[in-house]
DRENPA-3360 file (N, C-alpha, C; in nm, 2 decimals, always signed):
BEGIN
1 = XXXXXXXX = +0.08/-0.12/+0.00/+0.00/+0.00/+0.00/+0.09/+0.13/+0.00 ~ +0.18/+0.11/+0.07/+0.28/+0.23/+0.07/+0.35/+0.24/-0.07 ~ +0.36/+0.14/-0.14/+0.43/+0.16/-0.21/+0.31/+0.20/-0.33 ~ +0.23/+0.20/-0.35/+0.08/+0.27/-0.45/+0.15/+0.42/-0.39 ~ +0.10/+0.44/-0.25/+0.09/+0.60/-0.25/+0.21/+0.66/-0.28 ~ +0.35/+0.64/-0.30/+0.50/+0.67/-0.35/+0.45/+0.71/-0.50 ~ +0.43/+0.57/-0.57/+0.37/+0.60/-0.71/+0.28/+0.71/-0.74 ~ +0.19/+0.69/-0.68/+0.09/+0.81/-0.72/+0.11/+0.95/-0.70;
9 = XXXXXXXX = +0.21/+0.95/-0.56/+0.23/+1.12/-0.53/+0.32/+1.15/-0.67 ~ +0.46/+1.04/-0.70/+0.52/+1.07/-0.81/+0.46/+1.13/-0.91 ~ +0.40/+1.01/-0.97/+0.28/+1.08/-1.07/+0.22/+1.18/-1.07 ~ +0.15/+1.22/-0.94/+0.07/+1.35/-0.96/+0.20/+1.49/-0.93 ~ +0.31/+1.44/-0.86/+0.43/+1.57/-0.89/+0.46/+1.58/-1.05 ~ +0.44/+1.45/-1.12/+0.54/+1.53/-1.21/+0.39/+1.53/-1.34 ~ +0.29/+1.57/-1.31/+0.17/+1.59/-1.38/+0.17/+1.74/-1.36 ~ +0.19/+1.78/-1.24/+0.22/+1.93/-1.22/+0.28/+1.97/-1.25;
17 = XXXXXXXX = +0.43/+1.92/-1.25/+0.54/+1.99/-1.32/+0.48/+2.01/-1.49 ~ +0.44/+1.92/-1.56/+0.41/+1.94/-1.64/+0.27/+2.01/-1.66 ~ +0.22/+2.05/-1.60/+0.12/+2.13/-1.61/+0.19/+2.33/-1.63 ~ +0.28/+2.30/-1.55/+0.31/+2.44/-1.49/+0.41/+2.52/-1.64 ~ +0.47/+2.40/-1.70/+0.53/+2.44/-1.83/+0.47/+2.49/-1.94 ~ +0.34/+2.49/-1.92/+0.25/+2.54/-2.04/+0.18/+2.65/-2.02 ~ +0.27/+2.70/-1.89/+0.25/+2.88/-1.78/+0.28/+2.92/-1.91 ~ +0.24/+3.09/-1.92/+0.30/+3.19/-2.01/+0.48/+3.19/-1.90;
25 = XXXXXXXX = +0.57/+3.21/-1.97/+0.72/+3.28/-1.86/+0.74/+3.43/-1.87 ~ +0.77/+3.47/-1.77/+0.78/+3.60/-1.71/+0.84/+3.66/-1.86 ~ +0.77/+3.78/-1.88/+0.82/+3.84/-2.01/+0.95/+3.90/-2.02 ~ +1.03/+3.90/-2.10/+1.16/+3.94/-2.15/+1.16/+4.07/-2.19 ~ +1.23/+4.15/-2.09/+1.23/+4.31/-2.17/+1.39/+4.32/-2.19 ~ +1.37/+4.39/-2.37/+1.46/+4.40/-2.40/+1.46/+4.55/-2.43 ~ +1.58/+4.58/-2.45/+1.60/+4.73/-2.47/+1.69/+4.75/-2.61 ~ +1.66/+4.82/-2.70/+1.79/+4.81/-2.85/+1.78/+4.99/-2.83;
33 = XXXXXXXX = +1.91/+4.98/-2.86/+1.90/+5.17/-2.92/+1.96/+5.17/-3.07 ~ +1.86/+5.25/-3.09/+1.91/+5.29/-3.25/+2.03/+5.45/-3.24 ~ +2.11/+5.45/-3.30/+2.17/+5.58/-3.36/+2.17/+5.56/-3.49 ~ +2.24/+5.69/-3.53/+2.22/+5.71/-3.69/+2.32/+5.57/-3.79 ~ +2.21/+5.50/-3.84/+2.28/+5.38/-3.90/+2.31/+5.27/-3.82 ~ +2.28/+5.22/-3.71/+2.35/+5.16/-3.63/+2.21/+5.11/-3.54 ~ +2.22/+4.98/-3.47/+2.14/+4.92/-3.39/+2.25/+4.96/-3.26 ~ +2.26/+4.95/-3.16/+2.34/+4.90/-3.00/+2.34/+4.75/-2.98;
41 = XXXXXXXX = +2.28/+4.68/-3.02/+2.29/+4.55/-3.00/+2.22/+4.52/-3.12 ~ +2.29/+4.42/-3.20/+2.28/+4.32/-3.31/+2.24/+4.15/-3.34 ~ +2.22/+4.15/-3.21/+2.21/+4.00/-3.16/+2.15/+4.01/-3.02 ~ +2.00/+3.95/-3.06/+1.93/+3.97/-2.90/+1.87/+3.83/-2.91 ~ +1.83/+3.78/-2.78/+1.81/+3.61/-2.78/+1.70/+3.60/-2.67 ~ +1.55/+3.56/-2.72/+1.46/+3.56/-2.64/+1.40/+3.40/-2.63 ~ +1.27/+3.31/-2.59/+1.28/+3.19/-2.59/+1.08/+3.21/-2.67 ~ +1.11/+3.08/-2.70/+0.98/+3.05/-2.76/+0.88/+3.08/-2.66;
49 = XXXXXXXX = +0.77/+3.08/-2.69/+0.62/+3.14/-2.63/+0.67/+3.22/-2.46 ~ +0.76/+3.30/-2.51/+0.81/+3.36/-2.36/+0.76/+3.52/-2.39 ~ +0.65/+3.59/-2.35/+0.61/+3.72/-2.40/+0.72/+3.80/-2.43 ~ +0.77/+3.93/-2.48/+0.89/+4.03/-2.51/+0.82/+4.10/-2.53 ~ +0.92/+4.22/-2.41/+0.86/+4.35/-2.41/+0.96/+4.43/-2.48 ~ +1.00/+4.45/-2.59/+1.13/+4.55/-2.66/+1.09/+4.73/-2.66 ~ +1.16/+4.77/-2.62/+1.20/+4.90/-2.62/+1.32/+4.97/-2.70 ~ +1.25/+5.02/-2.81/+1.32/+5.10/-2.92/+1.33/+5.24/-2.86;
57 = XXXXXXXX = +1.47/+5.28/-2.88/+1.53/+5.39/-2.80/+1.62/+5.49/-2.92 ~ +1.56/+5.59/-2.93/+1.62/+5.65/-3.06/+1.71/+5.76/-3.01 ~ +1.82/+5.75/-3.03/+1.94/+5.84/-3.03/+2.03/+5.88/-3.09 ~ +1.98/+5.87/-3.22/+2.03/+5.91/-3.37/+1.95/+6.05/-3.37 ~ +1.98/+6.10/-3.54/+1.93/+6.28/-3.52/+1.83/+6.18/-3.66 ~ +1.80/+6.09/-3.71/+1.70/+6.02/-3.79/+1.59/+5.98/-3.71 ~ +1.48/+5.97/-3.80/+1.38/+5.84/-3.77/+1.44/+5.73/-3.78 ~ +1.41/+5.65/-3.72/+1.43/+5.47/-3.70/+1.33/+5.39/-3.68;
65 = XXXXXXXX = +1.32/+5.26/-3.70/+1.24/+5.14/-3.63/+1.31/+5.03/-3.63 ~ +1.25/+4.90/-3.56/+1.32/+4.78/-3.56/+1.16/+4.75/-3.63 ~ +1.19/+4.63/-3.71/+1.12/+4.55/-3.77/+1.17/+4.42/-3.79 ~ +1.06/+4.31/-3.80/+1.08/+4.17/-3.82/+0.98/+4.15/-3.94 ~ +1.00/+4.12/-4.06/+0.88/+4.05/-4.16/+0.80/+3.95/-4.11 ~ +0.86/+3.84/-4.11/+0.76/+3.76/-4.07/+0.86/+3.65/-3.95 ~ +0.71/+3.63/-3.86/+0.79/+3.56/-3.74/+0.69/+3.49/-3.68 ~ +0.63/+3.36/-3.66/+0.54/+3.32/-3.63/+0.54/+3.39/-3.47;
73 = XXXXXXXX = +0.39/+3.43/-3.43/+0.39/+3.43/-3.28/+0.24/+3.45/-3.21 ~ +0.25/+3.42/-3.11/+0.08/+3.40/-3.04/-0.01/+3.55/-3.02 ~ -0.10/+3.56/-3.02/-0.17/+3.64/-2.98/-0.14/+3.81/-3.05 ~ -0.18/+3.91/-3.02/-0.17/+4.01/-3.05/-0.01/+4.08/-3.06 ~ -0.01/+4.14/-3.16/+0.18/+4.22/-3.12/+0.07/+4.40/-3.07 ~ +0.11/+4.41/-2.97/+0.10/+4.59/-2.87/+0.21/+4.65/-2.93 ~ +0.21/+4.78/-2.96/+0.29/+4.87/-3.02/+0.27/+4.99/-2.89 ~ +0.33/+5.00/-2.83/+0.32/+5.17/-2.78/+0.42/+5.29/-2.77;
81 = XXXXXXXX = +0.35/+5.34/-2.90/+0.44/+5.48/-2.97/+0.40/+5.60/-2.98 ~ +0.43/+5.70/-2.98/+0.44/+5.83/-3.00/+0.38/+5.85/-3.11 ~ +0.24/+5.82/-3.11/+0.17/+5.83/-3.27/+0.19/+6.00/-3.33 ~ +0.15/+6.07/-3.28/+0.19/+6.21/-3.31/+0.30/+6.26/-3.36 ~ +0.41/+6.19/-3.29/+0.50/+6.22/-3.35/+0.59/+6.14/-3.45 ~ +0.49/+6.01/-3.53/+0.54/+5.93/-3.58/+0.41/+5.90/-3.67 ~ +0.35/+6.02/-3.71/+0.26/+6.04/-3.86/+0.38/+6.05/-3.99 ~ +0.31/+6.01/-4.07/+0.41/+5.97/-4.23/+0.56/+5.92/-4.16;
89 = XXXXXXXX = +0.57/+5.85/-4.09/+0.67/+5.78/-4.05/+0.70/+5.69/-4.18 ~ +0.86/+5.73/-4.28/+0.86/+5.67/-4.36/+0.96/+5.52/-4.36 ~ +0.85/+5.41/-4.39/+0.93/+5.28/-4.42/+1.00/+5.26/-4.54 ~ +0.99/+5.33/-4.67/+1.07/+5.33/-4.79/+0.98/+5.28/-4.83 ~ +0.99/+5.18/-4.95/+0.96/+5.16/-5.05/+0.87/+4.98/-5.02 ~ +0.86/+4.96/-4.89/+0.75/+4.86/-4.86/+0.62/+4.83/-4.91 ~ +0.61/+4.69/-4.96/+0.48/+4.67/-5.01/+0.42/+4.59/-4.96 ~ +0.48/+4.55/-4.85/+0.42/+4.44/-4.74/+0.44/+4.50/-4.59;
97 = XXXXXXXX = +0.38/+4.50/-4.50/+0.38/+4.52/-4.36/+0.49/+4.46/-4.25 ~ +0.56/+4.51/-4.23/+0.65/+4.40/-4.13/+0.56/+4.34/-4.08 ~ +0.54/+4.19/-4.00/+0.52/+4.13/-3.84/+0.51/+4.21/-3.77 ~ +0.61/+4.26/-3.74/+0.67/+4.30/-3.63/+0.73/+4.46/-3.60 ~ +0.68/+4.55/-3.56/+0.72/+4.67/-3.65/+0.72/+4.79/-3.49 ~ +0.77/+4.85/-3.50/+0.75/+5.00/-3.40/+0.89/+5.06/-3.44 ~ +0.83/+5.17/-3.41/+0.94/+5.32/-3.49/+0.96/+5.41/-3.38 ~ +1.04/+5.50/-3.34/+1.02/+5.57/-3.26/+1.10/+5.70/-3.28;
105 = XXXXXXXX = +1.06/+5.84/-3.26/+1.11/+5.96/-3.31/+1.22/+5.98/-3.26 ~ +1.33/+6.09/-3.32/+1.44/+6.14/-3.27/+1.43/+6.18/-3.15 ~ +1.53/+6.09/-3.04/+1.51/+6.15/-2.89/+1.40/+6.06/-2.81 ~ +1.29/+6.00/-2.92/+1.20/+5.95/-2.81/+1.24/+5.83/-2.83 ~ +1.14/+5.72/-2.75/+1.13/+5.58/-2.73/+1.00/+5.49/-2.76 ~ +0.95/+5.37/-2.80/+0.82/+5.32/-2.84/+0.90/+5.17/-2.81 ~ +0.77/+5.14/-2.76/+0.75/+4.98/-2.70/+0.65/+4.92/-2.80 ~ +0.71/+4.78/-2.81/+0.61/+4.65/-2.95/+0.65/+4.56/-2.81;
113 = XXXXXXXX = +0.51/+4.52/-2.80/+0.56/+4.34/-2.75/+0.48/+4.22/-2.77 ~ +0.52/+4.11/-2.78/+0.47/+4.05/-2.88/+0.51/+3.90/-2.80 ~ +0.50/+3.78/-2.83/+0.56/+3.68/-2.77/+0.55/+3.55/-2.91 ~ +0.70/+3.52/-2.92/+0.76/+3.46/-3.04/+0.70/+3.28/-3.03 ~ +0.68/+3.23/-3.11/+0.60/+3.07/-3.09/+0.64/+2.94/-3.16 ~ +0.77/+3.03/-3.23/+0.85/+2.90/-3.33/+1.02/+2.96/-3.32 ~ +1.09/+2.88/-3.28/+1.23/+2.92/-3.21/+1.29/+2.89/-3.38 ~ +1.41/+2.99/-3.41/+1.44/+2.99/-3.49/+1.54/+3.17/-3.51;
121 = XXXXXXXX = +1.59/+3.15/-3.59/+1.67/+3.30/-3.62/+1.61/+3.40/-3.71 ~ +1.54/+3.50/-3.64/+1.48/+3.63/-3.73/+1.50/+3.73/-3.76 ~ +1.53/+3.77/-3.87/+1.62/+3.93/-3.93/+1.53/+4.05/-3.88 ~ +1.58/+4.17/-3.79/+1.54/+4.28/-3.76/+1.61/+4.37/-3.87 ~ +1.54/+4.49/-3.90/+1.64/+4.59/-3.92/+1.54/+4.75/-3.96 ~ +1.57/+4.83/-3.99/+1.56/+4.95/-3.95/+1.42/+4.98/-4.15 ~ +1.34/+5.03/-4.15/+1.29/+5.00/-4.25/+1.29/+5.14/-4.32 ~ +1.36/+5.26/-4.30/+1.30/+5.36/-4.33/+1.48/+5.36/-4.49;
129 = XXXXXXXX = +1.41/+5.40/-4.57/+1.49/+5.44/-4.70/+1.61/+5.43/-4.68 ~ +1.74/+5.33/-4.71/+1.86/+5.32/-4.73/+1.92/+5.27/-4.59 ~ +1.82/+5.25/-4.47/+1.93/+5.22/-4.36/+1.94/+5.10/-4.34 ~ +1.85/+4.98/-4.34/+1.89/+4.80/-4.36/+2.03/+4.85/-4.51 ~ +2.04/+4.88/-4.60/+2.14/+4.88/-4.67/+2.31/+4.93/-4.62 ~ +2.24/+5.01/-4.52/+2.35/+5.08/-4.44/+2.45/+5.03/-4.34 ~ +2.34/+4.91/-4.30/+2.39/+4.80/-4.18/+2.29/+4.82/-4.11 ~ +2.18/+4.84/-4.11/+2.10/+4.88/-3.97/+2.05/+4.78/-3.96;
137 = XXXXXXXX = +2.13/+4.65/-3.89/+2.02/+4.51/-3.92/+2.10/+4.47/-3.81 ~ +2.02/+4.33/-3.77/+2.03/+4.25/-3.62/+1.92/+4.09/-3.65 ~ +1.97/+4.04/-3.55/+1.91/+3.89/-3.53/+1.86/+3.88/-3.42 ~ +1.71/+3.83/-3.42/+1.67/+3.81/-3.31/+1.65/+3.65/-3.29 ~ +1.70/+3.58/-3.23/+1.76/+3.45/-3.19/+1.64/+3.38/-3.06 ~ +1.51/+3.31/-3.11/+1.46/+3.25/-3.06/+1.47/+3.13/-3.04 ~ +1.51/+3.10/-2.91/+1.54/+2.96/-2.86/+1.44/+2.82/-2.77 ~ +1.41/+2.72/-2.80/+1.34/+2.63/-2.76/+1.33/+2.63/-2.56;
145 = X = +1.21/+2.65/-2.58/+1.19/+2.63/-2.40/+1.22/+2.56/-2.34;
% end
C-alpha cells in the first residue's frame, strides 16, 4: 500500500510539473537603441512562447524602427508609440507590412511586444529608405523552451 501512494504522489508531482510548463514565462524586456545607422545590439536572444517587451530607443538625429517580416507568434503584437509624433513615418519603399514593426522619433522611445511561438533565427532591421542597406540590421535568436 505504501508503495501505490509513492507511485501516485510521483505521478501527480510530475503531472504538475508538467502542467506548470504550459505557464506563459515571465516576459523578457529588452532594450535596442538605435543611432544614426547603427542598432546598440545586433544579436538579441529571447525563448519561444516567452512574452517580449522590446523597447526601441532612438538616439540618432534620424527616424528609426526595428522590424521583423515575418515571425510566427501568439496572440496580439502591442505597439506603444508616440503616434503624433510618428505620422508619415517613412518605411521606404515597402509593399508588405513587417510582423513586427514600432518606430520611434528622434530622442523619443516606443514599446512592441509581442511573444515569439516557433524558435528559430529572425532578421530585424531599421525599414525607413537606405538604412537595412547601411547596416541597420540585427538577429533576433529565438530559442526552444
Amino acid at each position: 500500500m505504501k508503495r501505490l501512494v509513492v507511485i501516485l504522489l510521483m505521478g501527480l508531482a510530475a503531472a504538475l510539473a508538467a502542467c506548470g510548463a504550459d505557464e506563459p514565462a515571465s516576459t523578457a524586456e529588452l532594450s535596442v537603441t538605435a543611432t544614426d545607422l547603427a542598432y546598440g545590439a545586433t544579436r538579441l536572444e529571447v525563448m519561444a512562447r516567452q512574452p517580449v517587451k522590446l523597447t526601441l530607443h532612438n538616439e540618432g538625429a534620424l527616424e528609426h524602427d526595428f522590424s521583423i517580416m515575418e515571425m510566427p507568434h501568439t496572440g496580439e503584437v502591442m505597439v506603444e508609440e508616440m503616434e503624433s509624433e510618428m505620422a508619415g513615418h517613412d518605411m521606404g519603399q515597402m509593399t508588405t507590412d513587417p510582423e513586427i514593426h514600432v518606430a520611434a522619433p528622434v530622442g523619443g522611445s516606443s514599446i512592441v511586444e509581442f511573444t515569439p511561438s516557433t524558435p528559430g533565427e529572425y532578421e530585424f532591421f531599421c525599414t525607413v529608405a537606405g538604412h537595412k542597406e547601411a547596416g541597420m540590421v540585427g538577429t533576433l535568436v529565438v530559442t526552444a523552451p
